[in-house]
N, C-alpha and C positions, 0 to 999 in steps of 0.2 A: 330835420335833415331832408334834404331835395332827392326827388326819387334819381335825377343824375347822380348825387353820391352817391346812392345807394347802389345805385349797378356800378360806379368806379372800383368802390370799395370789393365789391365782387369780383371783380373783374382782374381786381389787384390778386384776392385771394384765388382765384384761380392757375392765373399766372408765375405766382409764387409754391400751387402745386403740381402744376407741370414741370415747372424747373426743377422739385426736388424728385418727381417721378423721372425728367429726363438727365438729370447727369450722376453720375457718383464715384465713388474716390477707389482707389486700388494702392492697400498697403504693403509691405514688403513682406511681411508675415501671411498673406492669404492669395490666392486666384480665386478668377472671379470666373463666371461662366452666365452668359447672355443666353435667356430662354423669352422666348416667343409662342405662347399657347401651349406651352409646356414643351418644346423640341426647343432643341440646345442649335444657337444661332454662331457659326463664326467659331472661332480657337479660344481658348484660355484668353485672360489678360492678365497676365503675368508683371509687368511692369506698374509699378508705383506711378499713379499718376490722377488726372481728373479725366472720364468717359463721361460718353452720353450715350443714351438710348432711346426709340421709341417710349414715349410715357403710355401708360396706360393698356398698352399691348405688348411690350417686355420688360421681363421683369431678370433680376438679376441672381446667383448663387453664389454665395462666399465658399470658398473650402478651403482649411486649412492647408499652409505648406509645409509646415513647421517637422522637426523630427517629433511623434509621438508615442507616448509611452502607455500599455496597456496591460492592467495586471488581472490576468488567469486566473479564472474560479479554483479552488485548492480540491484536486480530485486524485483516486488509489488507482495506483497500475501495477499490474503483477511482472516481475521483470522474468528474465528468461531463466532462470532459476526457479519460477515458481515462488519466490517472496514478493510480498506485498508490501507497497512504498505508498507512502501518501507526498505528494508533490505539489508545489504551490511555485508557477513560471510567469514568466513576465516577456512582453515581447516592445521592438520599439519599430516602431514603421514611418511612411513617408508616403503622402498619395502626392505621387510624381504624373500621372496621365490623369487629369483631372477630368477631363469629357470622357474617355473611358470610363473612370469611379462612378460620375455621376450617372451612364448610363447602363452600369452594370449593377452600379448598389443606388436603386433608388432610394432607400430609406436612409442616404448619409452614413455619416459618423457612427451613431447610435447600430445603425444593422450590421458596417462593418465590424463592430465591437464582438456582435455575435457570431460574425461570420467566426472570425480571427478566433475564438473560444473553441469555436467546434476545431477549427483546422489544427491549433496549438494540441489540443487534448487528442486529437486522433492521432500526428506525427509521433508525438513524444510517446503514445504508447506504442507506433508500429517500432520507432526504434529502441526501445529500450524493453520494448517487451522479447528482444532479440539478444539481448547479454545479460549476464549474471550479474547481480546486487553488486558485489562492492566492483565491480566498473562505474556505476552509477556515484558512488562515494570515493572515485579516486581522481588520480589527474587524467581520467580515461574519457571524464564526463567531456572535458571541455571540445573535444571529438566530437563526441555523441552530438553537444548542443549546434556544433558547427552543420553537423549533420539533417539536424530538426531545423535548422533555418533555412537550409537550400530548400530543402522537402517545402516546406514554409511560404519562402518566399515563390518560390517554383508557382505555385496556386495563386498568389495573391496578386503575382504579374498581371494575370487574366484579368484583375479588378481595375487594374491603374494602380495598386500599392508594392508599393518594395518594400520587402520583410529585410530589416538591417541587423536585426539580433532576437534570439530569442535563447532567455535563460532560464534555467533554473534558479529560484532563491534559495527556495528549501525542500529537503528530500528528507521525511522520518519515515521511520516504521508505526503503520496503526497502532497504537494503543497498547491494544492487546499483545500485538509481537511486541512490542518495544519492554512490554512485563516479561514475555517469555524472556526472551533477552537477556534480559535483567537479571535474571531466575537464574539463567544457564551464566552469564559469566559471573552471580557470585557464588555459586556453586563451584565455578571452576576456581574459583580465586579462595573459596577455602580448602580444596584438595590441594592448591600449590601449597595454602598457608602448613594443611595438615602434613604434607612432603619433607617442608622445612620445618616443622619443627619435630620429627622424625630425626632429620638428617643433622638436627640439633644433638636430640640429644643421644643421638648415636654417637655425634665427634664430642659432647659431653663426659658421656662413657667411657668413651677410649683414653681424653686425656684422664679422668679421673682414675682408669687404669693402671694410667701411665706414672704418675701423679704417684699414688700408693704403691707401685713397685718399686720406683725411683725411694721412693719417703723409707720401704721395708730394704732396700740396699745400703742406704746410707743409715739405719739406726741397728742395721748388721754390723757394718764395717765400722760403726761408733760403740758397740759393745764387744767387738775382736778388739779393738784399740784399748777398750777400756779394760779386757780381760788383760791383755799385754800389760799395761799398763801397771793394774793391781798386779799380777805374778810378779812383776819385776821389783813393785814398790816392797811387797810381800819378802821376795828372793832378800832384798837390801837390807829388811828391817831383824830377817833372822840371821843374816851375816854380821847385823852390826849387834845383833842379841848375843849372837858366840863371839866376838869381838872381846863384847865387856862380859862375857863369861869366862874366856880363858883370862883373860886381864887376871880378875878375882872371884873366884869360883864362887868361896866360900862367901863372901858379898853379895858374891847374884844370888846364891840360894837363899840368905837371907833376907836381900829383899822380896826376891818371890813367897819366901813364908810370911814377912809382913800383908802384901799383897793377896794374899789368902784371908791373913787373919781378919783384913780389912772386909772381904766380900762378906766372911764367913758370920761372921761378928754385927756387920753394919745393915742386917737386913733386919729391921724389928720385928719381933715377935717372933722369929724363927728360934726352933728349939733342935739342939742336937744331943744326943748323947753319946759319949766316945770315951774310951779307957783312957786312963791319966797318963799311960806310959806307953800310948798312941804316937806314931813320929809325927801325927800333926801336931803336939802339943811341942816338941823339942827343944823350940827357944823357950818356952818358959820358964823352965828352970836355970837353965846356963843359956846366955846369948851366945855363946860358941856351940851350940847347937851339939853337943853330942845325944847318940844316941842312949836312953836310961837302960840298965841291965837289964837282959833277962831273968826271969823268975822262974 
C-alpha cells in the first residue's frame, strides 16, 4: 500500500470521526443538552430530530423526559399518636427544566434518586407525624398523600423536577406492635367469645326453665285429668257393681265368695286355718249359702 493510501485511508477515518463527534439525533423520549467545557451551551433540544455540534470541543447530555417512577427505601415513622408505622412509598416525577436539573443536580439521575429519598422520608414524616394512626389506614390517607406531594414537589421545582404523585404502598406496624396487636385483639375476641357464651347459656338456662315449668304444668294438668278420669271411671264401675247387686243380691254375694275362694285358695303354699262354721266357708255346704247354727 502507497503511503498516499495510507494518509486517504486516514484521512477517511478521521472524517468519518468528526462526523460522528459533530452531529447526533434527538428522540422523543429524552432532551438533550449541548455543553462546551463543561457549561451548558444554548436551551434544551427538545425536538426529534438530527443536530450538530462543534466536535471535539462539545459534547452532548441526554436526560430523560419520560414520566418516572421511584421506589423509597422502606423506613419507621412514629405518627401523632405516638405509634410506630413501618412505611414503604413510591414517588413518580418528570424533569421538565432540564438546564436547570442539570445545573442543579450535577450528578444526574442517580443523585436525584437520593435527593428525592431524603425529601420523600422527611415530608411524610413531617405530615403524618401530625395525625393519629388509623388516619394513616383510612380514606383520610389519600389527603395526607395529596399533601406530601405539594410539600414534595414544592422542593423539587428548585431542581427542574415536578413531583406528579407520591404514595404510599404499604403502611404496617413494626414487628413487635403488630404481635402486641395481635395479643390484644385475640384477647379481645375471647372476652367477646367468653360474653357469648355466658349469654349462652344464661338464655340456655332460662329456656330450660322454661322448658321444665311448661313440662311440670302439663304432666299436672295430665294427672288432674287423669285423677278425673279414674274417679269417674271408678264412680261408673261401682254404680254398675250396685246395678248388678240390686239386680241379684244373692248372685253378687256368690260370686264375690267364689272370687275369694279363688284368691284365697289359688295362692300356693299358703296355709290358713279357720273354724268349719266360719261364714267364709258358707257355700260349702249349701250353695244357697246360708248361714250354719249356732252352737
Amino acid at each position: 500500500m502507497t503511503n498516499r493510501a495510507i494518509i486517504a485511508l486516514i484521512a477517511l477515518a478521521v472524517a468519518i470521526f468528526l462526523l460522528t463527534q459533530t452531529f447526533y439525533t434527538v428522540n422523543p423520549t429524552v432532551q438533550v443538552l449541548v455543553r462546551q467545557f463543561g457549561a451548558i451551551v444554548g436551551e434544551p433540544k427538545t425536538e426529534p430530530g438530527l443536530y450538530a455540534k462543534i466536535p471535539l470541543v462539545q459534547d452532548i447530555q441526554r436526560i430523560d423526559r419520560r414520566l418516572l417512577d421511584y421506589e423509597a427505601a422502606e423506613f419507621e415513622i412514629i405518627a401523632g399518636d405516638q405509634k410506630r408505622l413501618v412505611v414503604d412509598a413510591y414517588a413518580r416525577y418528570k424533569i421538565e427544566a432540564a438546564k436547570l436539573f442539570a445545573q442543579t443536580v450535577p450528578g444526574g439521575e442517580p443523585a436525584l434518586r437520593g435527593l428525592l429519598d431524603s425529601l420523600i422520608n422527611s415530608e411524610i414524616r413531617g405530615v403524618l407525624s401530625s395525625v393519629p394512626l388509623h388516619a394513616v389506614l383510612t380514606d383520610q390517607r389519600a389527603n395526607l398523600m395529596d399533601d406530601i406531594t405539594r410539600r414534595v414537589n414544592a422542593k423539587t421545582k428548585e431542581l427542574g423536577v415536578r413531583t406528579v404523585d407520591v404514595r404510599i404502598k404499604r403502611a404496617d406496624l413494626p414487628q413487635a406492635n403488630s404481635q402486641s396487636v395481635f395479643n390484644r385483639m385475640k384477647t379481645d375476641r375471647e372476652r367477646e367469645a367468653g360474653q357469648l357464651r355466658a349469654e349462652g347459656d344464661e338464655e340456655k338456662a332460662r329456656i330450660t326453665a322454661t322448658a321444665d315449668r311448661e313440662v311440670a304444668v302439663i304432666k299436672a294438668d295430665a294427672g288432674l285429668k287423669a285423677q278425673i278420669v279414674k274417679g269417674e271411671a271408678d264412680g261408673e264401675a261401682t254404680r254398675i257393681y250396685a246395678e248388678a247387686f240390686n239386680k241379684d243380691k244373692d248372685f253378687y254375694a256368690f260370686y264375690r265368695r267364689m272370687e275369694a275362694y279363688k284368691q284365697a285358695f289359688g295362692a300356693g303354699g299358703s296355709t290358713m286355718i279357720l273354724s268349719p262354721d266360719t261364714d267364709f266357708f258358707r257355700y260349702f255346704n249349701d250353695p244357697s249359702g246360708p248361714l250354719p247354727p249356732k252352737k
